[in-house]
C-alpha positions in Angstrom: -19.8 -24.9 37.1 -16.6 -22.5 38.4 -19.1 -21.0 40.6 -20.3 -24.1 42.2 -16.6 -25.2 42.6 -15.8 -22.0 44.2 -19.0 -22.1 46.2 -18.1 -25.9 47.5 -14.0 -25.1 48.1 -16.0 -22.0 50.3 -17.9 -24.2 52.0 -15.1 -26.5 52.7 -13.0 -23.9 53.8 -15.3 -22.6 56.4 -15.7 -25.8 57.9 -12.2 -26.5 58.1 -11.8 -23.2 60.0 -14.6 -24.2 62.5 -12.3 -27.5 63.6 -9.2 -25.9 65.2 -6.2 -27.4 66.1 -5.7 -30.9 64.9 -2.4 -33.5 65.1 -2.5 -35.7 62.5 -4.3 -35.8 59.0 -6.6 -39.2 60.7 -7.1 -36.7 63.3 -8.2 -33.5 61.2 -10.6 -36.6 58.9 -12.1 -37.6 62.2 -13.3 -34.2 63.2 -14.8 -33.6 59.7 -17.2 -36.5 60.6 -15.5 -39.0 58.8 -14.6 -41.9 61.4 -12.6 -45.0 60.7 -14.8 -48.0 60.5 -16.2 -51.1 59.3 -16.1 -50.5 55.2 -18.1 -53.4 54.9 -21.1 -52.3 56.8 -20.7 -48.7 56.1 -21.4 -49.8 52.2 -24.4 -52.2 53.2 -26.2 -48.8 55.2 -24.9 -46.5 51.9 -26.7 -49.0 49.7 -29.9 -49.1 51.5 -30.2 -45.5 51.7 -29.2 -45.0 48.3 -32.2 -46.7 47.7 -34.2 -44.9 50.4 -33.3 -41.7 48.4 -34.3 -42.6 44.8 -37.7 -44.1 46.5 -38.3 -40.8 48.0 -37.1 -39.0 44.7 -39.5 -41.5 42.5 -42.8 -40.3 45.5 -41.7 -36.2 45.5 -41.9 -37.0 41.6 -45.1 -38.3 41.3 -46.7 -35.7 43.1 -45.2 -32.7 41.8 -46.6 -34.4 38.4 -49.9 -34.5 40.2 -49.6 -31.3 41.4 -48.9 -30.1 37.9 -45.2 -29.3 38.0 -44.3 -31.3 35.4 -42.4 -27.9 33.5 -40.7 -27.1 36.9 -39.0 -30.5 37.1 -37.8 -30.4 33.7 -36.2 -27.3 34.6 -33.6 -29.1 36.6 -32.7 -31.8 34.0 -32.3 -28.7 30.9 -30.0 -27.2 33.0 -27.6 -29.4 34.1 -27.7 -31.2 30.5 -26.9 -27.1 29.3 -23.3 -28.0 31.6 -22.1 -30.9 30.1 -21.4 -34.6 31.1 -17.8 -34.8 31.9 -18.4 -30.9 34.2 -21.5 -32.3 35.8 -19.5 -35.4 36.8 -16.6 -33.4 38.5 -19.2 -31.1 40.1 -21.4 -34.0 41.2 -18.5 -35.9 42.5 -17.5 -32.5 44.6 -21.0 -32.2 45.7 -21.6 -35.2 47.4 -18.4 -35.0 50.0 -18.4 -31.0 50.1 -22.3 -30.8 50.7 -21.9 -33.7 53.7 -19.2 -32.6 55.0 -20.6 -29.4 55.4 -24.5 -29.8 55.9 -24.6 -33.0 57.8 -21.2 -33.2 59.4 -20.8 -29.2 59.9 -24.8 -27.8 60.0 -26.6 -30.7 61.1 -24.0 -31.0 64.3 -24.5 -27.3 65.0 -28.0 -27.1 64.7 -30.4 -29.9 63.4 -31.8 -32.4 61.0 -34.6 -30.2 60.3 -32.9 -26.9 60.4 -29.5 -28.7 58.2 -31.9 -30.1 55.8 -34.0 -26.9 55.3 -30.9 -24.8 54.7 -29.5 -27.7 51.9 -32.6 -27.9 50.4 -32.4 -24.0 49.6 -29.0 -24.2 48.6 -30.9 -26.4 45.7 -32.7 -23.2 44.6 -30.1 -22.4 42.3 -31.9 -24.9 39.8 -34.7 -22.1 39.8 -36.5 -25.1 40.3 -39.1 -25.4 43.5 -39.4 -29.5 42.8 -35.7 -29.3 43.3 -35.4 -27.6 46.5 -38.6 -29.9 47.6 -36.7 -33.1 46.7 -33.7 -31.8 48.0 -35.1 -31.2 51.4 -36.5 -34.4 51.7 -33.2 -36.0 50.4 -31.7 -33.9 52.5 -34.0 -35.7 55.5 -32.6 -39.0 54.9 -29.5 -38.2 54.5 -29.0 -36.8 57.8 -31.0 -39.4 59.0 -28.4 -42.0 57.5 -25.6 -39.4 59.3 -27.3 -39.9 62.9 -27.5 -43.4 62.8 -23.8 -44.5 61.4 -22.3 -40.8 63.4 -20.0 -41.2 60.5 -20.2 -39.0 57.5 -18.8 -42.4 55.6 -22.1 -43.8 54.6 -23.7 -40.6 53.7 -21.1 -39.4 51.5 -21.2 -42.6 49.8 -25.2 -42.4 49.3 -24.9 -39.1 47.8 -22.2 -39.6 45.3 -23.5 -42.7 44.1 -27.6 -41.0 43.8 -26.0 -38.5 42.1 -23.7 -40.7 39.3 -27.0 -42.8 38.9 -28.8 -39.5 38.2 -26.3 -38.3 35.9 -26.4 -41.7 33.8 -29.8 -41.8 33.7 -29.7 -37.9 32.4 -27.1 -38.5 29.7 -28.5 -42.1 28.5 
């Protein structure tokens, strides 16, 4: 769990670097892709993502079942039971504003959608787990699909910390 912390504060750090000069800390938030905005419908387009994502979680599920990956998937849930509840929930909760700020408000701007998600969905193969990096690059999708349609990094920060509290509670209950 150090390592991913490191890993994110890296990651962070990097991008930080990339943004230059910057006059005010409203300023330096803005050109980390997070924009001031309307909260209200910001939440409304986190929420019906968040339930894009678990849609297309529940679909990559069901056909790595099919596909007979059943072992592989439970891979993923060993391991991050193996860390703990109360570390998983700090590292989750890092996760979902270094990993946007980073692959969707960093990568995704360099590059692409495609290209962004491909490389998060890599990242993922830490879980030694090839359902994982699957699911990841097709969460991955819609998340940066959520980033291109609000611009703001807002709604898909929200999306992802919330999909991944749900997943922890569901993990631990």
């Amino acid at each position: 769990m150090i390592g991913s912390l490191i890993l994110y504060s890296l990651m962070i750090l990097m991008v930080v670097a990339s943004i230059g000069r910057w006059r005010s800390f409203t300023d330096f938030i803005s050109k980390l892709g997070i924009k001031q905005t309307d909260v209200k419908k910001e939440l409304t387009t986190a929420f019906i993502y968040l339930g894009i994502l678990f849609l297309v979680s529940i679909v990559i599920q069901a056909i790595m079942v099919w596909l007979g990956f059943q072992t592989d998937l439970e891979q993923v849930t060993k391991e991050l039971k193996e860390a703990g509840f109360v570390n998983l929930l700090i590292v989750l909760t890092v996760a979902a504003f270094a990993e946007e700020v980073f692959f969707r408000g960093y990568l995704q701007r360099k590059t692409n959608l495609l290209f962004a998600s491909f490389v998060f969905g890599y990242f993922h193969i830490i879980y030694n787990s090839l359902s994982e990096v699957i699911g990841a690059f097709c969460l991955g999708l819609v998340l940066g699909k959520e980033y291109q349609q609000t611009k703001n990094l807002f709604a898909p920060i929200l999306s992802h910390f919330f999909y991944n509290i749900i997943i922890l509670f569901l993990m631990f209950t």
